[in-house]
Biotite code that builds the C-alpha atoms (Angstrom):
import biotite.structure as struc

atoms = struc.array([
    struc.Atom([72.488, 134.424, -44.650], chain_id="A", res_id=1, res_name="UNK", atom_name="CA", element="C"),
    struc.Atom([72.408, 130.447, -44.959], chain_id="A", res_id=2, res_name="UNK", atom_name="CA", element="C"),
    struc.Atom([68.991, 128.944, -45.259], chain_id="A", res_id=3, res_name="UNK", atom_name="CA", element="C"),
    struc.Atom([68.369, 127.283, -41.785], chain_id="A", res_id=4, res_name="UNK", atom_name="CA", element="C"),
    struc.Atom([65.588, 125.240, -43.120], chain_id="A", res_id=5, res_name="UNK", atom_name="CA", element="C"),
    struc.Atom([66.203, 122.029, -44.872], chain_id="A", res_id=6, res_name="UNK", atom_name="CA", element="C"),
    struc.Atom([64.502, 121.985, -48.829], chain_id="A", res_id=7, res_name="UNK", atom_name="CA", element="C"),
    struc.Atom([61.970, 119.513, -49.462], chain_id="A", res_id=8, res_name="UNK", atom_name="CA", element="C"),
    struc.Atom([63.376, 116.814, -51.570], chain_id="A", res_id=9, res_name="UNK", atom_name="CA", element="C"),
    struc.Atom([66.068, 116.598, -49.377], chain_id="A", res_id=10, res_name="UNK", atom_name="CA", element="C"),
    struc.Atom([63.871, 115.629, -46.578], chain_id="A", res_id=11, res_name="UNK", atom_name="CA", element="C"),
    struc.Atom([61.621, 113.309, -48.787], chain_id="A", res_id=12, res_name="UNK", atom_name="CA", element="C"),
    struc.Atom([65.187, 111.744, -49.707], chain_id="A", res_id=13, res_name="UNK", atom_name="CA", element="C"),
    struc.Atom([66.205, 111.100, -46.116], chain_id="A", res_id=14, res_name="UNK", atom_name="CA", element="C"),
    struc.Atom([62.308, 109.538, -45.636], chain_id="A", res_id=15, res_name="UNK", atom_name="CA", element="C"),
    struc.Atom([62.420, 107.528, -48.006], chain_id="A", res_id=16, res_name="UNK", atom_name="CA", element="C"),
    struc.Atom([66.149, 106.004, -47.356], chain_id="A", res_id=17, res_name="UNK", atom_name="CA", element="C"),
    struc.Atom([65.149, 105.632, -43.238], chain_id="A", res_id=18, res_name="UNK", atom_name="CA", element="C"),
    struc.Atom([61.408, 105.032, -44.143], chain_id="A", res_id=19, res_name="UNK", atom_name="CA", element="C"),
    struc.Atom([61.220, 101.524, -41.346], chain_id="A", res_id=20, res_name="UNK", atom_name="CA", element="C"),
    struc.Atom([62.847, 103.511, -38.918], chain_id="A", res_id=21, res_name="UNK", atom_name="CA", element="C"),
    struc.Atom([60.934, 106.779, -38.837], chain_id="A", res_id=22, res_name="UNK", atom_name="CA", element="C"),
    struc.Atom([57.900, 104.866, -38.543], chain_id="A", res_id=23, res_name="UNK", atom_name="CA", element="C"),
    struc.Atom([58.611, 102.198, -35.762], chain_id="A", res_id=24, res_name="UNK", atom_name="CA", element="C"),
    struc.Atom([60.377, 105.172, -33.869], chain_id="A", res_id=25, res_name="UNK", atom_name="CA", element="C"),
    struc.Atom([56.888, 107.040, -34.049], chain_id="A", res_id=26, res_name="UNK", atom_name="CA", element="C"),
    struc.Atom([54.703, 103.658, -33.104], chain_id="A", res_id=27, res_name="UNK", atom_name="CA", element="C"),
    struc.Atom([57.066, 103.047, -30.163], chain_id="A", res_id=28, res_name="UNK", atom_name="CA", element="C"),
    struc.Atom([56.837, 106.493, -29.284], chain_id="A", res_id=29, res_name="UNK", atom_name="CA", element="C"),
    struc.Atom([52.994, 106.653, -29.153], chain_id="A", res_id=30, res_name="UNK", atom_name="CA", element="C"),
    struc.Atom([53.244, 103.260, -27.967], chain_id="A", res_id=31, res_name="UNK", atom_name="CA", element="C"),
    struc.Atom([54.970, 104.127, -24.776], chain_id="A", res_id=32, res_name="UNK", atom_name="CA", element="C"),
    struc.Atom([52.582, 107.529, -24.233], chain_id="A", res_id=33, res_name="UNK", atom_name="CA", element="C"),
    struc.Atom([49.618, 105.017, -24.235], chain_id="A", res_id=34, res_name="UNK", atom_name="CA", element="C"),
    struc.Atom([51.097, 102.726, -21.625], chain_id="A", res_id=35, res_name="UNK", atom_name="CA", element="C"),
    struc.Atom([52.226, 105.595, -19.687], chain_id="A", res_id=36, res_name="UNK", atom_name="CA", element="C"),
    struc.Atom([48.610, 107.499, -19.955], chain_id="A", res_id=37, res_name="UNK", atom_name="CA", element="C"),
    struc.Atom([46.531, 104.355, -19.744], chain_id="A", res_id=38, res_name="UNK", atom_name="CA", element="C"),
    struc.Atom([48.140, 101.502, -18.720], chain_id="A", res_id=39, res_name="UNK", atom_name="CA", element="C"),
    struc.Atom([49.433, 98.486, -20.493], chain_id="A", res_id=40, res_name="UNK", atom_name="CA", element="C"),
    struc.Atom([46.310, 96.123, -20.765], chain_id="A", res_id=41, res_name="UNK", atom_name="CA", element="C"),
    struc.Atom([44.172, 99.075, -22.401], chain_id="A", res_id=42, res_name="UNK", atom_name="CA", element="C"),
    struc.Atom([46.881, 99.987, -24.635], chain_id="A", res_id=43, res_name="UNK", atom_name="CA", element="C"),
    struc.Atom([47.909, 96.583, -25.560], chain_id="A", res_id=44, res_name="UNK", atom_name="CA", element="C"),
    struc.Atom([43.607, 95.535, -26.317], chain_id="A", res_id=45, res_name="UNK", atom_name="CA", element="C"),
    struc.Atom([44.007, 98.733, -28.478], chain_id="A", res_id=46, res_name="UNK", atom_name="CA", element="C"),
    struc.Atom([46.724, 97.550, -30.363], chain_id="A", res_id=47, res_name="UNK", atom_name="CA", element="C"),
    struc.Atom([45.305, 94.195, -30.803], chain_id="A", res_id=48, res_name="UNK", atom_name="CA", element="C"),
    struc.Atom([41.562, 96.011, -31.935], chain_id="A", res_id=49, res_name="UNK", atom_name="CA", element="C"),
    struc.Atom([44.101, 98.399, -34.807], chain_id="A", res_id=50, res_name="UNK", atom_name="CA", element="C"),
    struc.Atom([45.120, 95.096, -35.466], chain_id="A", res_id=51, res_name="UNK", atom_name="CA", element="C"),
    struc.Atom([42.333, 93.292, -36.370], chain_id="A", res_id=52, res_name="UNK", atom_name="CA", element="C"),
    struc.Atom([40.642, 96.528, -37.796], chain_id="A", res_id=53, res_name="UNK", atom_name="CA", element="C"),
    struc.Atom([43.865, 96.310, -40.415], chain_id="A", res_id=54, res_name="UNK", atom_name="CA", element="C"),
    struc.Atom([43.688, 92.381, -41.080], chain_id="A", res_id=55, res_name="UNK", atom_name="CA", element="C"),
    struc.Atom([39.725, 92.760, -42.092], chain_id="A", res_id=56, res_name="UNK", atom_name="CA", element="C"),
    struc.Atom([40.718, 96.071, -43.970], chain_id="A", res_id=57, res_name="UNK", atom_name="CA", element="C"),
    struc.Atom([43.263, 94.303, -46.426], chain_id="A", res_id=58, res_name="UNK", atom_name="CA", element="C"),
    struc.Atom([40.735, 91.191, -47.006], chain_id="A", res_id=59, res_name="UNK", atom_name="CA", element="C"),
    struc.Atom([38.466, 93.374, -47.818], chain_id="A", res_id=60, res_name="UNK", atom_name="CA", element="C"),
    struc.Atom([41.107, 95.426, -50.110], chain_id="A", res_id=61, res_name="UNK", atom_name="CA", element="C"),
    struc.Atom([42.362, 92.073, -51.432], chain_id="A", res_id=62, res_name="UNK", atom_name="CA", element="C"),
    struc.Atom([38.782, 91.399, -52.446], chain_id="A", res_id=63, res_name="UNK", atom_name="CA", element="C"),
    struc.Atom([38.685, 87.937, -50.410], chain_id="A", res_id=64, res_name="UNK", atom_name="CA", element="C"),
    struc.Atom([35.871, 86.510, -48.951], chain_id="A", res_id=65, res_name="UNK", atom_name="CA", element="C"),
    struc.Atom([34.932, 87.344, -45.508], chain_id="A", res_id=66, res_name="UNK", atom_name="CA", element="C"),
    struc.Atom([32.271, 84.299, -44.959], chain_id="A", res_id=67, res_name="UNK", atom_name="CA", element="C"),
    struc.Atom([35.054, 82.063, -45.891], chain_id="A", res_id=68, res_name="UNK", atom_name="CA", element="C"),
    struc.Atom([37.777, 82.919, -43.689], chain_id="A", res_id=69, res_name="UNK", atom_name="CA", element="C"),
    struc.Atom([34.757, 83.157, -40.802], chain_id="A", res_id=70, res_name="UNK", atom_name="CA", element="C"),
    struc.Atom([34.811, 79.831, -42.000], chain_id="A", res_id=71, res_name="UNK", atom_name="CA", element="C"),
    struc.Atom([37.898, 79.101, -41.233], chain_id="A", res_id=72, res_name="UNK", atom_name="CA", element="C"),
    struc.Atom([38.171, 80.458, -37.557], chain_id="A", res_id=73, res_name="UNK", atom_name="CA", element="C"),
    struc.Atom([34.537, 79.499, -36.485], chain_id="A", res_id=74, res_name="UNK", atom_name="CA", element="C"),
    struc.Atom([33.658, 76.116, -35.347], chain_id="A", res_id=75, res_name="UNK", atom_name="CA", element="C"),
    struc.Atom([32.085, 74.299, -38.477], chain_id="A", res_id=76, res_name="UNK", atom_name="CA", element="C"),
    struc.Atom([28.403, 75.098, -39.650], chain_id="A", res_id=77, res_name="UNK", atom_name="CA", element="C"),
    struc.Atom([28.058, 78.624, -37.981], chain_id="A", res_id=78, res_name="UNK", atom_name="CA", element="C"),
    struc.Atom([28.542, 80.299, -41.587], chain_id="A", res_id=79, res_name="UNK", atom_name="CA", element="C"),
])
């Protein structure tokens, strides 16, 4: 009897080579289940929270300064 289950590399393979669409076909998927289950404002102020939650994560990862780019946003002499 044939295997019916595909091996492991060969998956990883077909990841790897469709990587950018796998994973924009799962955000728009649990994109649209948010908008469906709680509306677009609330899903789209989540989104924009993730968002922000990721920017401050790599500055931090990048090692830059937070005061500084406070700096930047801020009106002058609040930091």
């Amino acid at each position: 009897m044939r295997n019916m289950f595909i091996d492991k590399e060969k998956l990883m393979e077909i990841f790897n080579h469709h990587r950018g669409k796998i994973i924009g076909m799962f955000i728009g998927l649990f994109f649209s289940i948010f908008v469906i289950l709680i509306g677009i404002i609330k899903t789209l102020f989540i989104a924009l929270c993730v968002y922000l939650g990721f920017f401050i994560g790599k500055k931090i990862d990048d090692k830059e300064d937070l005061l500084m780019l406070l700096d930047k946003i801020l009106p002058p002499g609040k930091f």
